[in-house]
Each structure stands twice: as structure tokens, then as C-alpha cells.
MDTraj code that builds the backbone (N, CA, C; nanometers):
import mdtraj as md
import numpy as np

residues = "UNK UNK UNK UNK UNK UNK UNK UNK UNK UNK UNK UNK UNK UNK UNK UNK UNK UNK UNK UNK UNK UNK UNK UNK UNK UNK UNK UNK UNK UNK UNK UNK UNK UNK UNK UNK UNK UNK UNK UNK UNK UNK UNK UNK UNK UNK UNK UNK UNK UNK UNK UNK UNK UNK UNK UNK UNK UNK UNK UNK UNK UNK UNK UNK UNK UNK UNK UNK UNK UNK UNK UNK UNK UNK UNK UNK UNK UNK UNK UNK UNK UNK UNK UNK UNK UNK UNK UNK UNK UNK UNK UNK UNK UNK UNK UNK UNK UNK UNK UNK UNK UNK UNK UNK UNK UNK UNK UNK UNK UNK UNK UNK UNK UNK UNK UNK UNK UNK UNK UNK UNK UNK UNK UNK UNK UNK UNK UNK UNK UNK UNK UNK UNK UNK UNK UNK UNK UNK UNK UNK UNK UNK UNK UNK UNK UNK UNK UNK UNK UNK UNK UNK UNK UNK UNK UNK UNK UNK UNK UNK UNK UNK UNK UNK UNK UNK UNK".split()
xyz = np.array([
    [5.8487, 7.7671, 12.2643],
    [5.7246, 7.8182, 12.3192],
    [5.6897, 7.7443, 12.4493],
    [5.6843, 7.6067, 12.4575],
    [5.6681, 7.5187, 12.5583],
    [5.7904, 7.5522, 12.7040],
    [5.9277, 7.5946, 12.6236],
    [5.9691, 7.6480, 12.7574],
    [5.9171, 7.8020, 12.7998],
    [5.8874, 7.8644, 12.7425],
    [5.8784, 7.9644, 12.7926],
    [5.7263, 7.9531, 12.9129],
    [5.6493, 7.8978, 12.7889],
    [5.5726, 7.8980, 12.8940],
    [5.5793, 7.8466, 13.0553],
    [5.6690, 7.7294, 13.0730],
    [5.7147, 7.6710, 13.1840],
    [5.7567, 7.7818, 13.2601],
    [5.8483, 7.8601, 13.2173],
    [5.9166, 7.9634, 13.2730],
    [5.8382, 8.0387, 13.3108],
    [5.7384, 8.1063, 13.2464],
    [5.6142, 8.1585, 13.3109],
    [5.5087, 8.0949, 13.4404],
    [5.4916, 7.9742, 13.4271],
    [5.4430, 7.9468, 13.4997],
    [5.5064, 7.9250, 13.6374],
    [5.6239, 7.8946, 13.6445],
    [5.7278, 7.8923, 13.7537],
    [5.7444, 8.0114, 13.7885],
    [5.7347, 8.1591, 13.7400],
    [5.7015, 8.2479, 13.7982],
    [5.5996, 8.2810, 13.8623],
    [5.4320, 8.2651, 13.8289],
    [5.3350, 8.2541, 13.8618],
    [5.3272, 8.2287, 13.9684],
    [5.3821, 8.0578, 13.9891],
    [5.3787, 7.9589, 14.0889],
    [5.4525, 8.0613, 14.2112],
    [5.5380, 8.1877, 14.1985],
    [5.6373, 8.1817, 14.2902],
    [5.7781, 8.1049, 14.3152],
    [5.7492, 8.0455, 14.2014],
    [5.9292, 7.9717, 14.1724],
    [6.0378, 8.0575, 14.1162],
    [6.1592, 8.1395, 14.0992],
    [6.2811, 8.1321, 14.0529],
    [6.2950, 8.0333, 13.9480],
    [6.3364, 8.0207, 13.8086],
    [6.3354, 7.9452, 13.7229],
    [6.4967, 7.9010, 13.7612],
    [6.5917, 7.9718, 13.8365],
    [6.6969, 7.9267, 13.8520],
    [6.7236, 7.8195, 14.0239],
    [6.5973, 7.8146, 14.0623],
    [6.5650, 7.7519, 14.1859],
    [6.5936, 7.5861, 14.1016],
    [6.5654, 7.5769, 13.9777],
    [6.5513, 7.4300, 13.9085],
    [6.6355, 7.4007, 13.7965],
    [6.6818, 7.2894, 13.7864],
    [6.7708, 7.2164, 13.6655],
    [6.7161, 7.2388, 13.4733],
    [6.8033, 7.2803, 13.4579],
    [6.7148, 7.2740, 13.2947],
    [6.5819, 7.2275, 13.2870],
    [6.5023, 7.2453, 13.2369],
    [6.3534, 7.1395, 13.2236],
    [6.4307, 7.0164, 13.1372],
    [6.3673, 6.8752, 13.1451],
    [6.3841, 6.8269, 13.0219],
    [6.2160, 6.7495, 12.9910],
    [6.2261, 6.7368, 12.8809],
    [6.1215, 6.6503, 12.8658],
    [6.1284, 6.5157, 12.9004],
    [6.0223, 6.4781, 12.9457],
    [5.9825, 6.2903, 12.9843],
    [5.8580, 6.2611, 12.9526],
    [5.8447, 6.1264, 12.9932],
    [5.7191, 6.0809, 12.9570],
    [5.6353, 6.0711, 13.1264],
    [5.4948, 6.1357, 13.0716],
    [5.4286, 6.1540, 13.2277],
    [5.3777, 6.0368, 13.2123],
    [5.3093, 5.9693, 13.3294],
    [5.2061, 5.8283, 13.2861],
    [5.0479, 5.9051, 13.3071],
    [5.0025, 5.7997, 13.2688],
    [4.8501, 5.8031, 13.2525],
    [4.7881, 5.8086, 13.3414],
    [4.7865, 5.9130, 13.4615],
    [4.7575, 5.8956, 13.5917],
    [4.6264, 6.0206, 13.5787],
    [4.5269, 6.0443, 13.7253],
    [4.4956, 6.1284, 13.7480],
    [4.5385, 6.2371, 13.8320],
    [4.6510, 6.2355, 13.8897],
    [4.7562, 6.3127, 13.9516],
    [4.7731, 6.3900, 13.8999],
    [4.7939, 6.4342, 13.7766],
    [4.9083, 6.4852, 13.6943],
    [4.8486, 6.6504, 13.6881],
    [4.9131, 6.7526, 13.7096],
    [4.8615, 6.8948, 13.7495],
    [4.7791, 6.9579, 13.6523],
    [4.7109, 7.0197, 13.6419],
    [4.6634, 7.0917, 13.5765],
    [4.7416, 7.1595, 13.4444],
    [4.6687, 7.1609, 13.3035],
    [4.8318, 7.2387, 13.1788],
    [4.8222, 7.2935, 13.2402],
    [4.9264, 7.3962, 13.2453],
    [4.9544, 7.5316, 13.2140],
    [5.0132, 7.5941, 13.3572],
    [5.0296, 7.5135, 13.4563],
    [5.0288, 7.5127, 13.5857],
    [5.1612, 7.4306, 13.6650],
    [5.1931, 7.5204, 13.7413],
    [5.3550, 7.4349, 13.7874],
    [5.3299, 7.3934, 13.9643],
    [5.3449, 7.2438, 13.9345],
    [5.3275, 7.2026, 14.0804],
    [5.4542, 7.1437, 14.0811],
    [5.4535, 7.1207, 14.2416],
    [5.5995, 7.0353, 14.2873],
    [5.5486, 6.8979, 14.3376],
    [5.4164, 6.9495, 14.3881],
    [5.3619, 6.7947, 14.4876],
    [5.3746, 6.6606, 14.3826],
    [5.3722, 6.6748, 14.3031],
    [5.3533, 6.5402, 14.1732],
    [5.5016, 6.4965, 14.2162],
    [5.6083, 6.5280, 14.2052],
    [5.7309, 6.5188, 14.2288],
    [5.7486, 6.4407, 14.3559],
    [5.6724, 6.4591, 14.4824],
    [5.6868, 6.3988, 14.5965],
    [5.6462, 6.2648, 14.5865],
    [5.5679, 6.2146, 14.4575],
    [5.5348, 6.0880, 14.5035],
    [5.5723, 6.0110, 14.3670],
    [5.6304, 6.1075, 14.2612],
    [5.6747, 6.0222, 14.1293],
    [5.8178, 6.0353, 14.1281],
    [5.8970, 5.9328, 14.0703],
    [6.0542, 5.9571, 14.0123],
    [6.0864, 5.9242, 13.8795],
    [6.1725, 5.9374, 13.8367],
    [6.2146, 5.9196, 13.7075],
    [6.2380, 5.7720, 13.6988],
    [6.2438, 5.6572, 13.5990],
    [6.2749, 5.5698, 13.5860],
    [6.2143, 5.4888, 13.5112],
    [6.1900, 5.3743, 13.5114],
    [6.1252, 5.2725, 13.3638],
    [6.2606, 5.2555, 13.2876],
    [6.2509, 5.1834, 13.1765],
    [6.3543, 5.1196, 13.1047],
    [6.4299, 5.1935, 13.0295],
    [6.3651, 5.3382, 13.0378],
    [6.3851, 5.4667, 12.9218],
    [6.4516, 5.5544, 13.0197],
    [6.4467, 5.5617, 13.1142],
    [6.5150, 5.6506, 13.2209],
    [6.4033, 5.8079, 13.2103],
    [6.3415, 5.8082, 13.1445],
    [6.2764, 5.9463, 13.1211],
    [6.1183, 5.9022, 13.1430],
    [6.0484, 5.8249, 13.2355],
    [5.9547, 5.7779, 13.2293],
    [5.9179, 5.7988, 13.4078],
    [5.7808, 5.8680, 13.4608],
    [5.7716, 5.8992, 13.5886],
    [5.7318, 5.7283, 13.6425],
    [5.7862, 5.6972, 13.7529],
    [5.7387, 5.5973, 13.8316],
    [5.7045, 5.6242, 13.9316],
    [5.6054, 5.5864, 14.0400],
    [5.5531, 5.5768, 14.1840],
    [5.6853, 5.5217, 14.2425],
    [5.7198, 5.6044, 14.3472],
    [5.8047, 5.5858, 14.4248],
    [5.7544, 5.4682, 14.5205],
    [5.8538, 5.3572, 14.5111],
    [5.8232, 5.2456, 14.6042],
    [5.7749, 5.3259, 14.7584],
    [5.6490, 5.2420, 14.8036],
    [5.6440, 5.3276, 14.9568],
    [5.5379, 5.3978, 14.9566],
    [5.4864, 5.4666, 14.8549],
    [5.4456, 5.5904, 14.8611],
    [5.2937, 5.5860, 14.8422],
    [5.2057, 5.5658, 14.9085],
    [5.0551, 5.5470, 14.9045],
    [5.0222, 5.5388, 14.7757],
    [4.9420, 5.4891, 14.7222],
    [4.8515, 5.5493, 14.6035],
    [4.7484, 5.5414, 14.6061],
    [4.7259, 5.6894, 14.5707],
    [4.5801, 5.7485, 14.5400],
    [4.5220, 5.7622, 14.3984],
    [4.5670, 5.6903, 14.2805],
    [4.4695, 5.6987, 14.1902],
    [4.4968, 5.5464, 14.1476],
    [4.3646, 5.4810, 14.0753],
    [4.3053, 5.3762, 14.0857],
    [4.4589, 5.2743, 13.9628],
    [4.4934, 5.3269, 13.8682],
    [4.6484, 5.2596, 13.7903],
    [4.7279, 5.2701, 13.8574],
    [4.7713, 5.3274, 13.9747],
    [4.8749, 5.3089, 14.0848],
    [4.8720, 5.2334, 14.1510],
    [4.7032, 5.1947, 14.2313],
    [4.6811, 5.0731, 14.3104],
    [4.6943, 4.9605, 14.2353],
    [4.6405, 4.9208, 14.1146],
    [4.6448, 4.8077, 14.0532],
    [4.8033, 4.7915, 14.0289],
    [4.8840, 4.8910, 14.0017],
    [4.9990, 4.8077, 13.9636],
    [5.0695, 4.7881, 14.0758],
    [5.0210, 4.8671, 14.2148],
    [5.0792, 4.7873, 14.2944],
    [5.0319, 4.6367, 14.3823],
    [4.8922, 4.6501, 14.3309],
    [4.8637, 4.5049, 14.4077],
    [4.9353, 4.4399, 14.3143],
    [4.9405, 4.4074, 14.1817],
    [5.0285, 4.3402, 14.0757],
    [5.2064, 4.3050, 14.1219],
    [5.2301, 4.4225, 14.1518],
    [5.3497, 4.4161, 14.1973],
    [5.4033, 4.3492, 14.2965],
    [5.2635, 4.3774, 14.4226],
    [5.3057, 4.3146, 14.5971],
    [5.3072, 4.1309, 14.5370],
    [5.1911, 4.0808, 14.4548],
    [5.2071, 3.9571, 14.4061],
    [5.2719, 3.9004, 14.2844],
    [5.3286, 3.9725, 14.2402],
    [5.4480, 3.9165, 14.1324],
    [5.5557, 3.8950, 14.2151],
    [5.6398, 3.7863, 14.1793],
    [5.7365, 3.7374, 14.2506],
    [5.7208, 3.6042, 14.2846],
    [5.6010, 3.5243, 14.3449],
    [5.5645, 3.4531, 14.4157],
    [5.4529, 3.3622, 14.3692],
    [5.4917, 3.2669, 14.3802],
    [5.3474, 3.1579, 14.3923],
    [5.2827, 3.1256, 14.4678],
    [5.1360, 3.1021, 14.4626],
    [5.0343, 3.0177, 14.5632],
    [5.1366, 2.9075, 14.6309],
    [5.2224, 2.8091, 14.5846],
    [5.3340, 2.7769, 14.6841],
    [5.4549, 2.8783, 14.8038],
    [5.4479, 2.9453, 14.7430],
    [5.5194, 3.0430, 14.8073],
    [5.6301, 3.0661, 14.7487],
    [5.7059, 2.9940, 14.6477],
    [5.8198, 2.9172, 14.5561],
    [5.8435, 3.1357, 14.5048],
    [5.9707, 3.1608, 14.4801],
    [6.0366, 3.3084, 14.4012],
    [5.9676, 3.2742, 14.2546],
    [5.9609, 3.3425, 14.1943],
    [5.8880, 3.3489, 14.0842],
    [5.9655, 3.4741, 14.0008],
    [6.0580, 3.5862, 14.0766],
    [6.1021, 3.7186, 14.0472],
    [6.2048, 3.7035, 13.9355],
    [6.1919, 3.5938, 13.8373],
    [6.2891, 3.5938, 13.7682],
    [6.2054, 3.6890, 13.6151],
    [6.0891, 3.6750, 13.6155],
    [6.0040, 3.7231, 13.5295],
    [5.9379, 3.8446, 13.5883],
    [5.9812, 3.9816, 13.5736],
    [5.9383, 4.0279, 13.6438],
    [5.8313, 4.1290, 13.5835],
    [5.7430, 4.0545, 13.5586],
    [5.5850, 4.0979, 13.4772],
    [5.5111, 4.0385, 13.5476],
    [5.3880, 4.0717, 13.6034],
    [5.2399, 4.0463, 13.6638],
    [5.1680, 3.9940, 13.5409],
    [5.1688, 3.8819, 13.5761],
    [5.0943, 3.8129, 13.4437],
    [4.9459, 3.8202, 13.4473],
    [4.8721, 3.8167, 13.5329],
    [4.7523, 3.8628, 13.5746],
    [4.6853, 4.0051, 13.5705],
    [4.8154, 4.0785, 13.5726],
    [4.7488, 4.2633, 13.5656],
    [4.7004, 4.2388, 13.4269],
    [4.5375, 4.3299, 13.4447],
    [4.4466, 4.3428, 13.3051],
    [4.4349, 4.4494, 13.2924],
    [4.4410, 4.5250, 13.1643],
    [4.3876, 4.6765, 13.1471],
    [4.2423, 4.6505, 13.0272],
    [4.2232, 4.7578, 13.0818],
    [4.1012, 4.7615, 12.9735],
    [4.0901, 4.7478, 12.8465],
    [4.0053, 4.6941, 12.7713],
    [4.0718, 4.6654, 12.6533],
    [4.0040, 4.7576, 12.5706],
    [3.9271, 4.8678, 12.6242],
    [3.8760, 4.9900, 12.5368],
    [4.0537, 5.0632, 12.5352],
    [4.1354, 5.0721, 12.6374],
    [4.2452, 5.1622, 12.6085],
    [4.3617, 5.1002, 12.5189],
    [4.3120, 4.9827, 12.4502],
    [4.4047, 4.9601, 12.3427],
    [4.3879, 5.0501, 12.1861],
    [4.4621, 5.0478, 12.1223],
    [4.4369, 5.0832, 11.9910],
    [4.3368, 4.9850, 11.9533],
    [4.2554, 5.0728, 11.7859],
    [4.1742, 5.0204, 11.7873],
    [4.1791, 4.8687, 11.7310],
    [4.2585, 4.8783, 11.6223],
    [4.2711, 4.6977, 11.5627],
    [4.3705, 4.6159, 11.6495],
    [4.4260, 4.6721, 11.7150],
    [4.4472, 4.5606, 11.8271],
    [4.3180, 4.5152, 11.9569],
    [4.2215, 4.6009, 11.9835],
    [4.1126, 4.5873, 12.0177],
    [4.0735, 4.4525, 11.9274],
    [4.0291, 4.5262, 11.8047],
    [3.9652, 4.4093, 11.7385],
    [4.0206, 4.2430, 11.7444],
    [4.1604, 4.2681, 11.7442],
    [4.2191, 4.1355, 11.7247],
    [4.2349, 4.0266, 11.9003],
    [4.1902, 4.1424, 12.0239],
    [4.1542, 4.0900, 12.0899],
    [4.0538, 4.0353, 12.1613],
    [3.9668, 4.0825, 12.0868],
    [3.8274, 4.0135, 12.0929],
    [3.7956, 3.8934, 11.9866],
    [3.8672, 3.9127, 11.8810],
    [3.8209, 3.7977, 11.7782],
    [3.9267, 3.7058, 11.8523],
    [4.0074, 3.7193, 11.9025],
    [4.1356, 3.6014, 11.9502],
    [4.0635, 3.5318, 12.0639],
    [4.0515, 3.6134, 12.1484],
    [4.0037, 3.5489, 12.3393],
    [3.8618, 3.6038, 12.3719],
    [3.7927, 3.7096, 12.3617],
    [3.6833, 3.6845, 12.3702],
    [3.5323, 3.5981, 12.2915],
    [3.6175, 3.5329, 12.1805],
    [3.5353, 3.4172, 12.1332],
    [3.5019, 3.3631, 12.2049],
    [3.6042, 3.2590, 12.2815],
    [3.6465, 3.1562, 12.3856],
    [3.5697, 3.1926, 12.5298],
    [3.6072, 3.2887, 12.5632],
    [3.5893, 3.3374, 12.7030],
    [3.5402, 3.4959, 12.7400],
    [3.3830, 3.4997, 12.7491],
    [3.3546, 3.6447, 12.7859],
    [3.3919, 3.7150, 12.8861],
    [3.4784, 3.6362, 12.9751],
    [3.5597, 3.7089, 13.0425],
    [3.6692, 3.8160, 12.9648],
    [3.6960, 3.8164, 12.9114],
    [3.8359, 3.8667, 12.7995],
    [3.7647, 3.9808, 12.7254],
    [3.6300, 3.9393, 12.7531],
    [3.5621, 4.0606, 12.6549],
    [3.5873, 4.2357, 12.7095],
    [3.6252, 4.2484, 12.8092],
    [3.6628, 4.3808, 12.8364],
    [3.7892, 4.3737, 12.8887],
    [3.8488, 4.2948, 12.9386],
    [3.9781, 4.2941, 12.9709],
    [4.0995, 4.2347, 12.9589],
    [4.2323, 4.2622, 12.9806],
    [4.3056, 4.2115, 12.8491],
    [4.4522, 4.1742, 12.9642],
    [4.5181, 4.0820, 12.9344],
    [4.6158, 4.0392, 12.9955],
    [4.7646, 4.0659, 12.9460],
    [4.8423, 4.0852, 13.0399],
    [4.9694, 4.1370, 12.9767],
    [5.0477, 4.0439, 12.8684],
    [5.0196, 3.8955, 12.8787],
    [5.0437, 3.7782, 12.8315],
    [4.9361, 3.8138, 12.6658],
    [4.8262, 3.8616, 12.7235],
    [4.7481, 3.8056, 12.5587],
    [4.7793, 3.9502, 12.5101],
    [4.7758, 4.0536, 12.5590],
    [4.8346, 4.1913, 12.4694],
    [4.9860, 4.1611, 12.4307],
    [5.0665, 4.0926, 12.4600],
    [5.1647, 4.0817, 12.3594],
    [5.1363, 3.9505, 12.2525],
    [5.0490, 3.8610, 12.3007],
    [5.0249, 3.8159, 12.1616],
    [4.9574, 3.8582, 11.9885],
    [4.8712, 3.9848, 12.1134],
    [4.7649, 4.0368, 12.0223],
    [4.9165, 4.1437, 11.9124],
    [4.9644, 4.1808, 11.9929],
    [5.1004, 4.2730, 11.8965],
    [5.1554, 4.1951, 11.8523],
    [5.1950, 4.0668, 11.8622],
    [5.2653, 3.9945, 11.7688],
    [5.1828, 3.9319, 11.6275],
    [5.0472, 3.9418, 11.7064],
    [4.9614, 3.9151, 11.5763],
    [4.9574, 4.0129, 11.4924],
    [4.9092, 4.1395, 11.5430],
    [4.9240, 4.2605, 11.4218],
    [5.0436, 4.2598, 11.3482],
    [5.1855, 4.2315, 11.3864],
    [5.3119, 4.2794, 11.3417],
    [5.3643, 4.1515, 11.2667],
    [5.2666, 4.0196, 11.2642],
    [5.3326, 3.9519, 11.1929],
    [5.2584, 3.8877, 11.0719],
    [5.3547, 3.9181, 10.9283],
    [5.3241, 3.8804, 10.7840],
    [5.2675, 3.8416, 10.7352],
    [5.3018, 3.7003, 10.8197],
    [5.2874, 3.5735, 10.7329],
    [5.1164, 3.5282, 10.7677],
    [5.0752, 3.5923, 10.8632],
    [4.9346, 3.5571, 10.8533],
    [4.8374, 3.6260, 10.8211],
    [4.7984, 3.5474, 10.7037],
    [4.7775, 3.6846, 10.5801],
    [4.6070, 3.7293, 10.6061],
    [4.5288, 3.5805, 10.6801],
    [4.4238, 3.6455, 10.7477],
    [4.4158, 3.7544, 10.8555],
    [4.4629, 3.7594, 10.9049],
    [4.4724, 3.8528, 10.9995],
    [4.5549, 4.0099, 10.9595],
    [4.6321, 3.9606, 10.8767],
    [4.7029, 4.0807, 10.7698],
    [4.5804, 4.1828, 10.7217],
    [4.4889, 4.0599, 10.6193],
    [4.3891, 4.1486, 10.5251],
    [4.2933, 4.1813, 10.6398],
    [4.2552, 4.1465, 10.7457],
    [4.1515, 4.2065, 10.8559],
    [4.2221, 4.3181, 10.9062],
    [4.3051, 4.3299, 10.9055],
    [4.3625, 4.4378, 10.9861],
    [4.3483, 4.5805, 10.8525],
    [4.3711, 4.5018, 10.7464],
    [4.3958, 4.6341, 10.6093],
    [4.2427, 4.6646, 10.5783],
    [4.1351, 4.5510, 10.6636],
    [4.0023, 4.6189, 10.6116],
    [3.9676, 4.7192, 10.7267],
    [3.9945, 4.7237, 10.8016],
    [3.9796, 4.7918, 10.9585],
    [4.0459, 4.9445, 10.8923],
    [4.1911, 4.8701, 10.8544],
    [4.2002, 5.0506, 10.8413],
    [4.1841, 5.1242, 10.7071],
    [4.1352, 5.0904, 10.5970],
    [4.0913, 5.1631, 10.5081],
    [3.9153, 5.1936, 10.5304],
    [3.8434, 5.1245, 10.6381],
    [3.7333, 5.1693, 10.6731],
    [3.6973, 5.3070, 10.7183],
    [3.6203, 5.3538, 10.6834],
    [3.6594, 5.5085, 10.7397],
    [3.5633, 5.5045, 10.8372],
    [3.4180, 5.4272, 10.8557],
    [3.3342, 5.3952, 10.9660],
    [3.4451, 5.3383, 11.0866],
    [3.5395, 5.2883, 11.0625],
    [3.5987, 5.2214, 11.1932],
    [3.7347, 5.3776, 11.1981],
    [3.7358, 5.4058, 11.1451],
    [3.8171, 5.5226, 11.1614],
    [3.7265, 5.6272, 11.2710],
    [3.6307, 5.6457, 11.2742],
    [3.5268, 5.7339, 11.3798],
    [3.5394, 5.6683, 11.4726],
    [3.5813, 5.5185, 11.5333],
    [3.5213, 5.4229, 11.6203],
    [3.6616, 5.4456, 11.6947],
    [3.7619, 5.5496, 11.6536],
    [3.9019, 5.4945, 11.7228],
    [3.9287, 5.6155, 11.7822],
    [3.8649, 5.7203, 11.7464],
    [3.8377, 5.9016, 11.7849],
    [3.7481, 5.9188, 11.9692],
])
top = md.Topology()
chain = top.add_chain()
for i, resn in enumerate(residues, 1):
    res = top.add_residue(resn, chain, resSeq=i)
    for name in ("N", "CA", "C"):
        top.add_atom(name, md.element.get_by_symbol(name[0]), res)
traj = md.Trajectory(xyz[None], top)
């Protein structure tokens, strides 16, 4: 159904469905770019490519302006990863340890577990979340042996009040 509809819409658009390569599926990112359903653009294409670790994942083409606000941040992240306030290569790690996302766009008990972790400490942390403490916060959910954080996590999700809170 999903191809056909493509196929339809590439007619719509004025496209030849044989003007283009099989469709395949990928993963789009979380951008505001991204066309309208139901609707076949090409312009998205001019400024995204395929790539990420999955090969099926759109990336911002190095170069290429950005105009929505997760494009700029990961590229200021990007222009300063590499490098230290010394000036010293740093590109052996090649994660922006400083890029923060919001910490409403986490799931929800990892939310929770990042506020009971770092925003105790520091109300800075209270809305935003570091690439460094979101993988701790996943290693906290995913690991066993800590059985406090185990049973907080099993009261979160048999709650059905915190079940509305994640909608």
C-alpha cells in the first residue's frame, strides 16, 4: 500500500516512477524539513544523504546551510568536536560531549532516571541532558544488578497515571 501510494504521488508530483531507483525504506531524522505525508519532493534530497552507522539513515550533507534548529546544533557540536580550548586534536572520540537534547524528548523512565540522577545535584540538568549522562542514564535502566533503580523503573511502568504522562 505504502508503495503504491509513493507511486501515486510521483505521478501527481509530475515524476515518471521509472525516472527513480526502487524506493527503499530508511530512517528520516527528526527534522522540520521533512515534506509533507503523502507528498513527493526532491528538494529534501538536495540537502540530505544517506549515511550514519546503518547506511539507511538521512544525514546533512557536510556544507550545506542549515535551516532547522537540530541541524544547527549538531553542527555547532560538530565545528567544535575535535579540539580543545588548547587547541590539542581531540578527533579520536568522535562524539560532542557537550551537545544537550532536551530531556522532555527522552523516553519516559529514562526521563525519570535523569532527573533523579543529575538534576538533584544540578538544576542545570533539569531540562537538559548530555550525550555522556544519556548513556549513563541507559546503562542505568539496562542494568540488573541495581535493584533500586530496577524496582523504580517496574513502579513507573505498571503505573498507569505515568503511562498518560508518556502519551
Amino acid at each position: 500500500a505504502a508503495t503504491a501510494r509513493l507511486a501515486v504521488s510521483m505521478l501527481d508530483a509530475g515524476f515518471e516512477p521509472t525516472d527513480f531507483a526502487k524506493p527503499v525504506r530508511v530512517n528520516s531524522p527528526a527534522v522540520n524539513e521533512l515534506p509533507p505525508e503523502g507528498s513527493f519532493d526532491t528538494t529534501f534530497c538536495q540537502k540530505y544523504e544517506l549515511g550514519g552507522e546503518d547506511g539507511k539513515t538521512f544525514m546533512l550533507i557536510p556544507g550545506t546551510p542549515a535551516t532547522d534548529a537540530h541541524d544547527e546544533k549538531t553542527e555547532e557540536c560538530a565545528d567544535d568536536a575535535g579540539t580543545e580550548e588548547s587547541g590539542t586534536d581531540t578527533s579520536d572520540n568522535d562524539e560532542c560531549q557537550d551537545c544537550e537534547v532536551s530531556v522532555a524528548t527522552l523516553p519516559f523512565p529514562q526521563r525519570v532516571l535523569h532527573i533523579f540522577t543529575y538534576a538533584a545535584t544540578d538544576k542545570k540538568y533539569l531540562h537538559h541532558a548530555t550525550r555522556a549522562q544519556r548513556r549513563h542514564i541507559t546503562v542505568l535502566e539496562m542494568e540488573q544488578e541495581n535493584s533500586y533503580i530496577q524496582n523504580l523503573l517496574m513502579v513507573l511502568r505498571k503505573s498507569e497515571q505515568v503511562h498518560a504522562q508518556d502519551e
